[in-house]
TITOR-441297 format. One line per 5 residues: number of its first residue (from 1); for each residue x, y, z of C-alpha. Coordinates in steps of 0.05 Angstrom, whole numbers, plus 5000, padded with zeros to 4 digits. Each point is the difference from the previous one (the first is absolute). Layout:
! TITOR-441297
NUM = X/Y/Z; ...
//
This chain:
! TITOR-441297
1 = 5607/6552/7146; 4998/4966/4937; 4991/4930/4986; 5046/4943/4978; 4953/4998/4928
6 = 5002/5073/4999; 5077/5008/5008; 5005/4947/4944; 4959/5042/4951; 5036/5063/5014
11 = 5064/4968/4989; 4981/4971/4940; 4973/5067/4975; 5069/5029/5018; 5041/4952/4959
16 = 4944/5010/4943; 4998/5069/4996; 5075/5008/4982; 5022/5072/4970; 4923/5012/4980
21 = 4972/5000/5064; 4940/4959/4981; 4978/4936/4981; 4936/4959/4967; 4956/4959/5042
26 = 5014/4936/4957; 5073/5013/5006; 4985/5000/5078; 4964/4939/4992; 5044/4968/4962
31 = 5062/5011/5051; 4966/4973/5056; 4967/4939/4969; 4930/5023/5010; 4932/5016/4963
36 = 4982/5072/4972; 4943/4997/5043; 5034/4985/5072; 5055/5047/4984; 4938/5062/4985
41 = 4974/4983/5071; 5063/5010/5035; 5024/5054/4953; 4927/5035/5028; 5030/5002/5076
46 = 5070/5018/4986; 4966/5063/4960; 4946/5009/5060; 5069/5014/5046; 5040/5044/4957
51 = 5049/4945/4980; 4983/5015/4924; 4967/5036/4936; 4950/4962/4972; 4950/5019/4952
56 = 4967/4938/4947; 5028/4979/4939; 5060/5041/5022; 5075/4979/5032; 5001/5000/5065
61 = 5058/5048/5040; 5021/5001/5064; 4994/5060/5043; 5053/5030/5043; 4973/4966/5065
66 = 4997/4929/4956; 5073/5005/4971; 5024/5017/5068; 4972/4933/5035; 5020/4951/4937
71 = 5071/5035/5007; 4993/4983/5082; 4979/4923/4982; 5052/4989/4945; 5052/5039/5057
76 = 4982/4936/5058; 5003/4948/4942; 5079/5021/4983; 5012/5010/5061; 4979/4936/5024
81 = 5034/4958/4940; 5060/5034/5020; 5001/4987/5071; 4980/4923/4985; 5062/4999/4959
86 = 5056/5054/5037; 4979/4968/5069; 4964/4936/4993; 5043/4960/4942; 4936/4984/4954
91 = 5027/5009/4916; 4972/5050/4965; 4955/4954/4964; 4965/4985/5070; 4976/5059/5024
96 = 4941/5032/4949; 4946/4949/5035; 5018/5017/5066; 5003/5072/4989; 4933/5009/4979
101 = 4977/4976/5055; 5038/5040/5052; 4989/5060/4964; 4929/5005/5026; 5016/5008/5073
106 = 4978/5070/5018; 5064/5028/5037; 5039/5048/4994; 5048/4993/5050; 5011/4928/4981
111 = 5025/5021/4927; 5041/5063/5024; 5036/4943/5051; 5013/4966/4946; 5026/5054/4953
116 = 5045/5014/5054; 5030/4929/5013; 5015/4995/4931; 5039/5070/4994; 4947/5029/4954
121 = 5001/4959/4947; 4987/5045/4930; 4985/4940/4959; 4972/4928/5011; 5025/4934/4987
126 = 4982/5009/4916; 5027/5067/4997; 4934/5033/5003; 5002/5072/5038; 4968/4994/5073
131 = 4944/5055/5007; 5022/5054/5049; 4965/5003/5070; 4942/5041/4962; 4993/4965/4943
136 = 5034/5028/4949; 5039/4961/4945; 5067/5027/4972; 5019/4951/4949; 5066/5006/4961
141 = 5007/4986/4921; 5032/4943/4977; 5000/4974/4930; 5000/4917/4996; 5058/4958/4984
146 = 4972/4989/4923; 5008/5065/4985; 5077/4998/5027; 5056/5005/4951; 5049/4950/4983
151 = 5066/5012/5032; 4972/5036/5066; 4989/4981/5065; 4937/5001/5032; 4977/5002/5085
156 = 4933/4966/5014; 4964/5047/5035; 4917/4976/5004; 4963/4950/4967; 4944/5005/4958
161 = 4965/4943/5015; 5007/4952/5064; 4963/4948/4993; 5023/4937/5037; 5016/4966/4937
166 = 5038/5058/4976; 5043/5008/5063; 5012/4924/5008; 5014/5005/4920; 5054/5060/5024
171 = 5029/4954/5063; 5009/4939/4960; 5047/5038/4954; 5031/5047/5065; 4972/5066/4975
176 = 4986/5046/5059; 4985/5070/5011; 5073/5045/4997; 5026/4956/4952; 5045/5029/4942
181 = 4983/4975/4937; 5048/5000/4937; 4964/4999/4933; 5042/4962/4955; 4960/4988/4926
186 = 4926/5011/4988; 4969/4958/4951; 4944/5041/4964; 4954/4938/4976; 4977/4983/5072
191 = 5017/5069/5041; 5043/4952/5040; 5070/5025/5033; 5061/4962/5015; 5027/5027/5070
196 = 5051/4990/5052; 4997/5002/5071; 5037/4977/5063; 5017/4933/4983; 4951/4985/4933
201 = 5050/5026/4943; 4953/4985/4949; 4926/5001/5023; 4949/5004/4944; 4930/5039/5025
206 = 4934/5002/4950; 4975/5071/4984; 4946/4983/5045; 5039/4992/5068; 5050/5065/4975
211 = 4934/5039/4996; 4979/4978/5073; 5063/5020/5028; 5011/5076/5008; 5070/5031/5003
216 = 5045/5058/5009; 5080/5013/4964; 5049/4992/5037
//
């Protein structure tokens, strides 16, 4: 059984590691707001159980065993946003804090319940892919709304970031996941687009929200 600390780490290594595989021990420290030192000594004991590859002054990679347990804890987090959203009425900008806390319960059977109660959800509240019940991740590709063309309509399908200030950014101006977007001029000083959705005919984004928000044609 791992601990809360350690299923941090390993899900921090997972989001690190990206296409690589592997990531630096600064960048590690770095993510989770901690010193080179503390992150070594914990890095030690996930290596001591098989969690991960580590050799100094070299990136650190997750083994088989490791990937498969991040995937598990990333699984209960979506899971649990989703269900404090589907079936409890929290927003979407609610949930993160109260996820990672749930996510730590050791139970199975309590997360299959509530895969099941939700209808097997695929996705969570952000559009980010729910692990399957043994941890794998099948993401799809999307490209983000900046890099949509002028003239075509767009479905938001997962976020990139979903941050509470982001989200209650997104609310404030009725954005929400399934939305159609219509891109309607893109002005190439500032990357921002001018859009139209439901009832905003003429909504302009900065090229720094458009690359947060990840889309599909339609």
């Amino acid at each position: 059984m791992a601990s809360a600390t350690e299923e941090n780490y390993l899900k921090a290594l997972l989001k690190l590691s990206g296409e690589s595989g592997e990531c630096t021990l600064s960048d590690l420290s770095s993510e989770l707001g901690i010193s080179t030192p503390t992150a070594n000594s914990m890095i030690k004991k996930l290596s001591e159980k098989n969690w991960i590859q580590y050799e100094k002054y070299k990136p650190i990679q997750l083994t088989d065993v490791g990937r498969k347990r991040a995937g598990l804890v990333i699984r209960k987090h979506r899971l649990t946003e989703m269900f404090l959203v589907e079936q409890m009425g929290f927003g979407w900008e609610e949930v993160h804090e109260i996820a990672e806390q749930i996510e730590h319960i050791d139970s199975d059977q309590f997360f299959n319940r509530m895969d099941e109660l939700l209808g097997y959800p695929t996705v969570d509240p952000h559009g980010s892919p729910i692990p399957q019940a043994d941890g794998v991740i099948q993401a799809k590709e999307y490209i983000s709304l900046k890099e949509g063309q002028v003239g075509k309509k767009y479905r938001l399908a997962s976020l990139d970031q979903s941050s509470r200030e982001f989200l209650n950014f997104l609310n404030r101006r009725g954005i929400q996941m399934g939305l159609t977007l219509h891109i309607l001029s893109h002005e190439s000083f500032d990357g921002s687009l001018v859009v139209r959705y439901a009832d905003h005919l003429n909504e302009t984004l900065s090229g720094s929200v458009c690359e947060k928000l990840l889309v599909e044609e339609v």
